[in-house]
Structures are given as structure tokens and as C-alpha cells.
C-alpha atoms as one frame of an Amber mdcrd trajectory, in Angstrom:
protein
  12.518 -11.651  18.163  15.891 -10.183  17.667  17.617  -9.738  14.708  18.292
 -13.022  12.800  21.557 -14.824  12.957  21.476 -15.954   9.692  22.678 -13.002
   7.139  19.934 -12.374   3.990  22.529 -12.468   1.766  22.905 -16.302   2.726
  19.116 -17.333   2.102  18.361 -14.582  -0.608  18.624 -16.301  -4.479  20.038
 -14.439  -7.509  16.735 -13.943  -8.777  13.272 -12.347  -7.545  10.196 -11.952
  -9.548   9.291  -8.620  -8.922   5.707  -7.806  -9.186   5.431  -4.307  -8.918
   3.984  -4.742 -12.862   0.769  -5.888 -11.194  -0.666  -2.750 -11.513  -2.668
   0.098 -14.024   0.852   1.847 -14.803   2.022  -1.235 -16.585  -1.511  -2.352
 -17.550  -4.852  -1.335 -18.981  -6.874  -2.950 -15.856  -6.435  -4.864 -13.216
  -8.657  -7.379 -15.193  -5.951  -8.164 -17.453  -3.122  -8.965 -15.136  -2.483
 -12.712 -15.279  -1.505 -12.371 -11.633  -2.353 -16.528 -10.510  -0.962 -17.763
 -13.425   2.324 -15.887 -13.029   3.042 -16.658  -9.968   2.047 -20.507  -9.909
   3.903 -20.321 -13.078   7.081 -18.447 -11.155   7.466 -21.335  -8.780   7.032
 -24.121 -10.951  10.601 -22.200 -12.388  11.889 -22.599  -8.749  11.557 -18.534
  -8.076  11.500 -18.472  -4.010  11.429 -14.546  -4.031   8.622 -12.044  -4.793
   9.391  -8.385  -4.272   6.385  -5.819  -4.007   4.940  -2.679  -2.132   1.790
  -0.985  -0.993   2.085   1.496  -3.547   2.332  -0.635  -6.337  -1.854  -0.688
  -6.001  -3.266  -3.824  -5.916   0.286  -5.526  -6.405   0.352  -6.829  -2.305
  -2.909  -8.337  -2.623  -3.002 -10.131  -5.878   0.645 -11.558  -4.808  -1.272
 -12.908  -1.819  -3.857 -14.387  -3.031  -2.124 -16.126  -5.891  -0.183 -17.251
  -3.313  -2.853 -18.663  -1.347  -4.522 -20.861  -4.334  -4.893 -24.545  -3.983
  -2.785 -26.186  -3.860   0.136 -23.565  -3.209   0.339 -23.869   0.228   0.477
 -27.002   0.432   3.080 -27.181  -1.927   5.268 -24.424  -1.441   4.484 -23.764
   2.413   5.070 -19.713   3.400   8.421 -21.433   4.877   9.566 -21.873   1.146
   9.809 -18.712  -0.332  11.043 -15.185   0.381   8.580 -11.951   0.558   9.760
  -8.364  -0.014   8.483  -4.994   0.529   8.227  -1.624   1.267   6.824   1.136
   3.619   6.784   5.154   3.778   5.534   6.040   0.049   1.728   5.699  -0.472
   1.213   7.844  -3.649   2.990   9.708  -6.283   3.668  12.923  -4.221   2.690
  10.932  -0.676   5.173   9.716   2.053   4.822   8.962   5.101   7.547   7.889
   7.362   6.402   8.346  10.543   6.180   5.304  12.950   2.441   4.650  13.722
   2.313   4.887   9.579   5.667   2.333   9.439   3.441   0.330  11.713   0.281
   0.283  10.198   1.848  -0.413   6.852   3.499  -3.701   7.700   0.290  -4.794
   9.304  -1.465  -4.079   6.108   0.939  -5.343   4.192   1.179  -8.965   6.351
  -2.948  -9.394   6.227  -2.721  -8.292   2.009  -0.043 -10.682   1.547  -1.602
 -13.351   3.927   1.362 -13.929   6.350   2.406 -13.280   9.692   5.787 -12.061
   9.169   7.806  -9.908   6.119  11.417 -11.415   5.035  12.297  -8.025   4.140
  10.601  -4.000   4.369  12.351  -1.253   2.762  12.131   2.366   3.568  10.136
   2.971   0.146  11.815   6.105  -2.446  13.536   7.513   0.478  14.910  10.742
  -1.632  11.709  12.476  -1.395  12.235  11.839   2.381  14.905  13.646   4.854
  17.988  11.708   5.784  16.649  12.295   9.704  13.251  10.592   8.552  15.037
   7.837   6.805  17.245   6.903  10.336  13.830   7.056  12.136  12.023   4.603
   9.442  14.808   2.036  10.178  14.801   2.471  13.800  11.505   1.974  13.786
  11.310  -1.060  11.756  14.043  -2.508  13.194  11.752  -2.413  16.807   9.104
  -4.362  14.919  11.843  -6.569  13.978  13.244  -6.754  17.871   9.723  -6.777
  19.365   7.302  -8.080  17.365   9.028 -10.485  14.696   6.863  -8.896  11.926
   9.977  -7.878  10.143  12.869 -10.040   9.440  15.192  -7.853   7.463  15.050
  -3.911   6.716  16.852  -1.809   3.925  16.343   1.178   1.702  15.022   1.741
  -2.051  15.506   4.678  -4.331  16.722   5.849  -7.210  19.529   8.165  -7.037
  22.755   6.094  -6.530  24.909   8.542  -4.512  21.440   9.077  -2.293  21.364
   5.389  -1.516  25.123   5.137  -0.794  25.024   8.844   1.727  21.950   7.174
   3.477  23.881   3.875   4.008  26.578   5.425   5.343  24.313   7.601   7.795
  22.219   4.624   8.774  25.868   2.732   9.988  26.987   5.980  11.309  24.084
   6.702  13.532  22.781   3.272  14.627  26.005   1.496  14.374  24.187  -0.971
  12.119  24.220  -1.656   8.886  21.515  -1.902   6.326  20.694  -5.650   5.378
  19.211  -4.254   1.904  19.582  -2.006  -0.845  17.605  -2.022  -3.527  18.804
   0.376  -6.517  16.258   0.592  -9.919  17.404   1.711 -13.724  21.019   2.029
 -12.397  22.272  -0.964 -13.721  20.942  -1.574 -17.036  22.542  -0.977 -21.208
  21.612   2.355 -20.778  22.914   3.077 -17.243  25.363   1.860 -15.316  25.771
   4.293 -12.192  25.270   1.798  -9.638  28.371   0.206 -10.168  30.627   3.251
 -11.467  28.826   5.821  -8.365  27.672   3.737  -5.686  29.181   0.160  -5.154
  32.431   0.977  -3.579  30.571   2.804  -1.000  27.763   0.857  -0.477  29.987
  -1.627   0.523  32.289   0.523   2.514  28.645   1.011   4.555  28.988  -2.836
   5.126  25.226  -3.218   3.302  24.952  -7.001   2.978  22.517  -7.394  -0.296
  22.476  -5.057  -3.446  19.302  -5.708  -5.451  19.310  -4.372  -8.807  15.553
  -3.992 -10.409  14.229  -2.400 -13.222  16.633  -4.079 -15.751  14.713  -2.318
 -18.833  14.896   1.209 -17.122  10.937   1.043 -15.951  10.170  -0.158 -19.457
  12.397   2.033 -21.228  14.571  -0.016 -23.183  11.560  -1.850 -24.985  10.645
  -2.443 -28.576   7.263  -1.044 -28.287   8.354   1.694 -26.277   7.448   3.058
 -22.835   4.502   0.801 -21.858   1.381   2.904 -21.328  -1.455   1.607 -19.210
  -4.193   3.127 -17.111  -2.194   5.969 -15.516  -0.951   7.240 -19.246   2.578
   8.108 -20.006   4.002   8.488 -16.371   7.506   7.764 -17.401  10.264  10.106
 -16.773  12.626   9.594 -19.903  13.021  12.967 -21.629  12.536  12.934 -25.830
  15.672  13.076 -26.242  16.721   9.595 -24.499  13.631   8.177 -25.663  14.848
   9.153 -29.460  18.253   7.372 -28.891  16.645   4.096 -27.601  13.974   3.944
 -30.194  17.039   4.407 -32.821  19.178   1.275 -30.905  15.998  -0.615 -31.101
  15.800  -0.357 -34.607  19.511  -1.172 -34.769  19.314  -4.403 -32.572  16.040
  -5.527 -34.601  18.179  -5.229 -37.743  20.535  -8.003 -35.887  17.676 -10.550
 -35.751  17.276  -9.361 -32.047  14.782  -7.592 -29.541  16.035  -4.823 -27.114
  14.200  -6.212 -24.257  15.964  -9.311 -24.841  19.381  -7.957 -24.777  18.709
  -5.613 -22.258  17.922  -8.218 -19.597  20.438 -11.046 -20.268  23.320  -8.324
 -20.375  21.815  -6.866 -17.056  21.320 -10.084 -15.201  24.635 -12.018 -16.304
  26.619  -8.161 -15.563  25.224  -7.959 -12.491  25.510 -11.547 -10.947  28.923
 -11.017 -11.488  29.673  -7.116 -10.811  26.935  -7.222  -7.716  28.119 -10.798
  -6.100  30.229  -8.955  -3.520  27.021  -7.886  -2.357  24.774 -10.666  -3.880
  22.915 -13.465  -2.317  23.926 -17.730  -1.801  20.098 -18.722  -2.012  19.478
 -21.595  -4.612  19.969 -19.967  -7.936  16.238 -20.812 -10.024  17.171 -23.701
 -12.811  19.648 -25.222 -10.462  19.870 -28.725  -9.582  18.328 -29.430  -6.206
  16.901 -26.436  -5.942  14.187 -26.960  -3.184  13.468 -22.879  -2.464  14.502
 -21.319   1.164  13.015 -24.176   3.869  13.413 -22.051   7.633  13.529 -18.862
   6.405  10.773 -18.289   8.404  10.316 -16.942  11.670  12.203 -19.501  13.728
  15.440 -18.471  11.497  17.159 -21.131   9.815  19.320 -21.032   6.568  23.069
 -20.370   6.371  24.688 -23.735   6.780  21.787 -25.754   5.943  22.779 -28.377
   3.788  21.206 -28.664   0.466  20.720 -32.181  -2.199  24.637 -32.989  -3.418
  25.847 -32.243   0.415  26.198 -28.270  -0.959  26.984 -25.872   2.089  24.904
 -22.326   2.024  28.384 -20.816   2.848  30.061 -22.230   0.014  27.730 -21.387
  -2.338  29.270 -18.531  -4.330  27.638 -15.117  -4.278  25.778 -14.264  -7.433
  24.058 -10.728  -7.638  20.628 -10.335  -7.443  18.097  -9.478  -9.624  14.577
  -8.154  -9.286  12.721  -9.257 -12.851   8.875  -8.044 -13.541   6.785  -9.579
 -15.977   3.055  -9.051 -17.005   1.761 -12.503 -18.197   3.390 -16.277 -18.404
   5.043 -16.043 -21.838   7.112 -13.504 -21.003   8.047 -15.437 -17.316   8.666
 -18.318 -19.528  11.069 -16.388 -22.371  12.730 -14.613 -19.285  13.420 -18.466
 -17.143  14.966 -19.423 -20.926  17.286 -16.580 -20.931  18.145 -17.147 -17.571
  19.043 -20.895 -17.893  20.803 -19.979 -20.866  22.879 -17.453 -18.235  23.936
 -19.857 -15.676  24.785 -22.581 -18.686  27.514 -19.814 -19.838  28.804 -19.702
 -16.412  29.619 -22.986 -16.773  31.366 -22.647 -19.851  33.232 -19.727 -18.318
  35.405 -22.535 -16.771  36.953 -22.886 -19.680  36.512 -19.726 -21.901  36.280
 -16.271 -20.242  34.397 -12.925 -22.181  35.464  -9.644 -21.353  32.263  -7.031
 -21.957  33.896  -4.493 -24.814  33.394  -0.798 -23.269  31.680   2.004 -25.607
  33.859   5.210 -26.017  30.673   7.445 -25.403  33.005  10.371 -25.563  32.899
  10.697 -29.229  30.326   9.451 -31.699  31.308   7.249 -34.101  29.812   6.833
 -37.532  26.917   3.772 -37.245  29.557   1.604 -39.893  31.910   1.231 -37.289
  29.911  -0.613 -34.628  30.185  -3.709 -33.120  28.620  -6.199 -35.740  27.540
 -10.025 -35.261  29.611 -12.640 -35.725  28.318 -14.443 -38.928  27.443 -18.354
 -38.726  30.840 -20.028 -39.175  32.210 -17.907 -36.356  29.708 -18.623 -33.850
  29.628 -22.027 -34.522  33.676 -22.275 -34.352  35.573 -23.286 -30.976  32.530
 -23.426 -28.914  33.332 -24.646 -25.298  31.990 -27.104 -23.517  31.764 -28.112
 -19.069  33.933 -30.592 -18.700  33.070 -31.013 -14.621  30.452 -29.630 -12.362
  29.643 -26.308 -12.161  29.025 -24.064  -9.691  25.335 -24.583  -8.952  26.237
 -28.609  -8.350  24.824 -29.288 -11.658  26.614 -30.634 -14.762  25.684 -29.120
 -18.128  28.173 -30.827 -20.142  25.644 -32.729 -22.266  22.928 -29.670 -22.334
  22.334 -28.366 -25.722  21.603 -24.927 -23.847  24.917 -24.649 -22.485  26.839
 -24.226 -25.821  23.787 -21.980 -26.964  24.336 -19.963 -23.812  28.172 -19.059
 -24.056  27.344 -18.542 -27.818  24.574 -15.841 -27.154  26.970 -14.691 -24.421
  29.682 -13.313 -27.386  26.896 -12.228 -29.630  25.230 -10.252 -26.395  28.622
  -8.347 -25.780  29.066  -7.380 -29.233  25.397  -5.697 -29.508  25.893  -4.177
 -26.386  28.642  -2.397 -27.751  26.911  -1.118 -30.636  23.465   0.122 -28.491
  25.741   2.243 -26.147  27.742   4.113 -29.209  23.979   5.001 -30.202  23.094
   6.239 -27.191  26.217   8.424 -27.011  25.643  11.091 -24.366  22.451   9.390
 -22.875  24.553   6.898 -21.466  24.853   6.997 -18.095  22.408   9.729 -18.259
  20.086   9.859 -14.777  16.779  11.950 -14.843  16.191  13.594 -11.553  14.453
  12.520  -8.679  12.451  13.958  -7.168  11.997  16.236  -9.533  12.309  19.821
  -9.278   9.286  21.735  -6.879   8.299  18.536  -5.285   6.294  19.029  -1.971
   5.498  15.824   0.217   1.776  16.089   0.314   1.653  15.084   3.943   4.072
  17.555   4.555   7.938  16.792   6.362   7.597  13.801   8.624   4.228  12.587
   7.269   1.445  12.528   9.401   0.961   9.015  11.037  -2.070   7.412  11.850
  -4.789   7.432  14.650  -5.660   4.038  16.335  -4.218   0.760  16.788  -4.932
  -2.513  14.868  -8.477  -2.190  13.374 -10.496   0.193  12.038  -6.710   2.428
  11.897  -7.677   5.694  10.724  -5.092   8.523   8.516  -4.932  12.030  10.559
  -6.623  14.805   8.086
């Protein structure tokens, strides 16, 4: 199968449920993770995207089977929705890029997930990886792409910004193609904003077609309770210091009748639909009007062009960037779809009222008295907008009580957001490094690949 006509960026929606919290690191056992419910639960919201990875434990397989319940597939067919994953890192200080691993890994990853074909693989963490093992990764996947139709799409995921955007450019430069995915993590969230300010420009100067932005609380950073601490202990890489400073704007946004959490992902997903759209995706936003999922996505192609309910073109729909979201049981999916609605209802309103987001001077620090503070009651309430015509899903939310609601919260988010980042002070912006200093791949440069083909595949020793 060659490479698809159809760009990603014109089947993939603004939002993906990413479930690479299905897991011990996130969680106290496997046990506990409400994996069927939130994903039954996820499509009943009109998610079409699930982003995961082999290294993310058990994440593959409980995605597939939840996916597989009665009476899923006969309700949302495998033609419906988008799947998303990776390839290359298989444990903390493990990567393998080598192509009879790349191979072996999709395979596992298609009978795990239950399906014959992956919408998109990334080249998993590829900074603990050469650049020359990165170019053979996507060479490689790209033949399972050409040859076997396993792989639809292919991209890269990391951390580092400026990694992502040098790799890009060497991908384009070398194979005179361009990467259909990025996916960046804690680089675009209230405490870090490097994926815009360090790696955007470029990223599209590489001519990368989607920019996926996960990890909108900085791997559980910017919580109330804290960095969340499951089976594997306290794995996170936040030094004390930026830990201190968050704990301190936690306090600060509770005193505001607020949660971080909260804050942290409506500012990150309404910043980055708009900052990330020239590299965002036209799929049917969730909470939309007619939304009816990804139909021929699948491996006969299908998508841009399609027309959806209303007469809506794919290629008119505007470009909204995308956002990978985890969650570990139903009520938080549920609080997260409400913030969400309440997201694309200020859109709307932002046909007739416009916010600026107010910029922190982290240069200096300011006395706590001079933050941003709330509006009080009569001022929220005052001039509220409402639609007067249809927006730009092809839904009206002119008589929706959560529209107003939405472009309200939408001041009172941009205010607090001002106020966390003058805490934060010189952590903002702040990256920890990665990988971190002395790292050693334990399979050594290159990996090791694996003996065998199909079943029974065994790993070199």
C-alpha cells in the first residue's frame, strides 16, 4: 500500500484520549484502572482517537480489549476511530530501533490492539536514540507502510523541543519526506511553553503536517495532589525546586475557588487549538454537531473531502490543534468533555469578542499583591457575548447556557494564568533534561533486533 493520499492532518480531530495512564506509574494496579468504562465512556463523547505505546505496560492491550466489548464493534466499527502508537523504546533505559525490532513491534502492537493496521507509529523518545537510528526507524516504517499496509502514518515523539525540530529537519533532508507526526509532551502547558517559543517555526519549516501536544499537566505535575505516585513510586523528573513553586500556585489558584488541574488543561487545550492549528488536524472536533467519528480512515484510505451532516467539506474545516488528554477513571473523562465543550462554546463567542492571553514578566518577581486577581460577580456577569450565527463546527450555540459560561471562564482562565506564571518565576519555561546525564541504552547503540519471523519471535541475548 503506498502512502495515503489523504493528509492525517485532514482526518485527525483536535482531541485524542491518550491512554498512556493505563498503567502502574499512574496507578496502584492494574486492577484499578477503569480501562472499559473509559473508553466506552470516551466514545459515547464522540473521541475517534486513542493514542498509546508498548511501553506504556499493559496500556496496548487493555485499549484493545475495551475496544473489542460488545457491542463496540458493532457500533463504532475499527473504520470509525483513529489508533496511535509507538515503536523503539521498551523500558526505562531500553531502545531498540533496529528494523526486525520496528517490525516485530507493530505486529505486537496490531494483535494487542486487535487490528490489522496502525493509523499512526511513532519513533518512541527518540533522544536517547542517534539521529542515524532515528532516519533508519522511519525508513523502515515507512516500508511497512509501502509494503505491507500495517502502518498508515509515521512520526516522531520526544521531549526535548529543539531535538524534535533537528530530527524533522534531518528526516526531510535525508529522505526528502516529511514527517506526518510530531508528538511533543510537557512543552506546551502553564508551566512551559517551549514548543511554541523553540520549536514551531521550525517544525513547520520541516513541512511536519500534525503537531500533537500531550501531557497538558506536565506528566502530572501541575496537580493539586501533587505528582501522582503509583506502583513504580516517584518516577517523576521535576526537581524540588519546581515542585515547591507549583505546590505554592496550587495553593494560590485554590484560594480563587479553582483547581490547578482544571486551569492547567483548559488554558492548554484552548492555547493550543489556536497556537498549534497551523499544524493541527480538520477531523470532527468531539461535542460537535454531526460528529459521526473518521468513516474510511481505514486501510482503503478515504477522508479529506468526504462530506460530513450540514454538507461540511473536510477541507474547509478549519485547523484546530491537537491535543492528547489522559485520564484514569470516567469522572475525570466526564469533567474533562465539560471543559472541553465549554472551549469550543467560547470559540463561538470569539466571533464577537476576542481575549488576548496577558503575558507574565518572569524576569522579575513581583510581590504576590500585585497579581492578576478574579473578576468579582458583577464583572463577569457584565457584557457577556453571545453567537449570533453558526459557528465554526456547523453548530449554533446561541441558545446554550454553556456558551456564555464558556467565554466567561475564558476571561477568568487568562487572568489566573497570569498570576500562576509570576509564581513560578524562573521555573517557567524551565525544561529538565532528557536523557539525563550518564544514560547508557541497555541494548547498546542500534539495539539489538530480534531473531525469527512472526511467531514464537525471540529478543537476541
Amino acid at each position: 500500500m503506498p502512502k495515503p493520499q489523504t493528509p492525517l492532518s485532514s482526518i485527525l480531530p483536535p482531541l485524542i484520549c491518550g491512554t498512556g495512564t493505563f498503567n502502574t506509574q499512574y496507578n496502584p494496579s492494574i486492577a484499578s484502572i477503569p480501562s472499559n468504562a473509559i473508553i466506552s465512556r470516551a466514545l459515547s463523547h464522540g473521541i475517534r482517537a486513542f493514542d498509546t505505546s508498548p511501553y506504556y505496560g499493559p496500556s496496548e492491550s487493555l485499549l484493545g480489549t475495551a475496544l473489542s466489548q460488545t457491542p463496540l464493534p458493532t457500533t463504532h466499527p475499527r473504520s470509525s476511530y483513529l489508533l496511535l502508537t509507538k515503536a523503539g523504546r521498551i523500558a526505562i533505559g531500553e531502545f531498540d530501533y533496529s528494523p526486525s525490532w520496528l517490525r516485530h513491534s507493530v505486529r505486537q502492537s496490531c494483535t494487542r490492539l486487535k487490528t490489522d493496521y496502525l493509523d499512526v507509529v511513532y519513533a518512541h523518545d527518540v533522544e536517547f536514540v542517534s539521529p542515524a537510528d532515528v532516519v533508519g526507524a522511519i525508513t523502515e516504517l515507512r516500508r511497512l507502510r509501502d509494503e505491507e499496509g500495517t502502518v498508515r502514518y509515521i512520526g516522531i515523539s520526544g521531549y526535548p523541543v529543539e531535538t524534535l525540530a533537528s530530527l524533522a529537519e534531518l528526516v526531510l533532508k535525508e529522505t526528502g519526506e516529511p514527517l506526518d507526526a510530531v508528538q511533543s509532551y510537557a512543552n506546551y502547558t502553564l508551566q512551559n511553553t517551549r514548543l511554541v517559543s523553540h520549536a514551531l517555526g521550525r517544525l513547520r519549516g520541516a513541512q511536519v503536517d500534525v503537531v500533537t501536544n500531550a501531557s497538558l499537566l506536565g506528566m502530572g505535575l501541575l496537580r493539586r495532589e501533587g505528582i501522582p505516585v503509583g506502583g513504580m513510586g516517584d518516577w517523576h523528573p521535576a526537581p524540588e525546586g519546581l515542585r515547591g513553586v507549583v505546590r505554592e500556585a496550587s495553593g494560590w489558584v485554590d484560594g480563587r475557588g479553582d483547581k490547578l488541574e482544571k486551569l492547567g488543561i483548559r488554558w492548554a487545550v484552548e492555547s493550543w487549538m489556536r497556537e498549534g492549528g497551523v499544524v493541527g488536524g480538520r477531523g470532527e472536533p468531539p461535542g460537535a454537531e454531526g460528529s459521526e467519528g473518521v468513516e474510511g480512515n481505514g486501510s482503503g484510505g478515504g477522508g479529506a473531502g468526504e462530506e460530513r451532516k450540514g454538507g461540511e467539506n473536510m477541507d474547509e474545516r478549519k485547523r484546530l490543534g491537537v491535543s492528547v488528554m489522559g485520564v484514569s477513571n470516567v469522572a475525570e473523562l466526564d469533567e474533562t468533555m465539560r471543559v472541553w465543550r465549554s472551549i469550543l462554546h467560547a470559540l463561538q463567542g470569539d466571533k464577537v469578542r476576542v481575549f488576548r492571553p496577558a503575558v507574565a514578566d518572569t524576569t522579575s518577581s513581583p510581590d504576590a499583591t500585585t497579581r492578576a486577581e478574579p473578576r468579582t460577580k458583577e464583572e463577569k456577569t457584565e457584557k457577556v457575548p453571545a453567537a449570533t450565527d453558526d459557528g465554526e463546527f456547523g453548530a449554533s450555540f446561541a441558545d446554550d447556557p454553556d456558551q456564555a459560561w464558556g467565554v466567561e471562564r475564558k476571561e477568568e482562565v487568562l487572568e489566573m494564568v497570569a498570576g500562576v506564571r509570576e509564581i513560578l518565576g524562573e521555573w517557567y519555561d524551565y525544561a529538565w533534561e532528557s536523557p539525563g546525564e550518564g544514560f547508557v541504552n541497555a541494548r547498546g547503540a542500534g539495539g539489538q533486533g530480534v531473531e525469527g519471523e512472526g511467531e514464537g519471535m525471540k529478543e537476541k541475548s
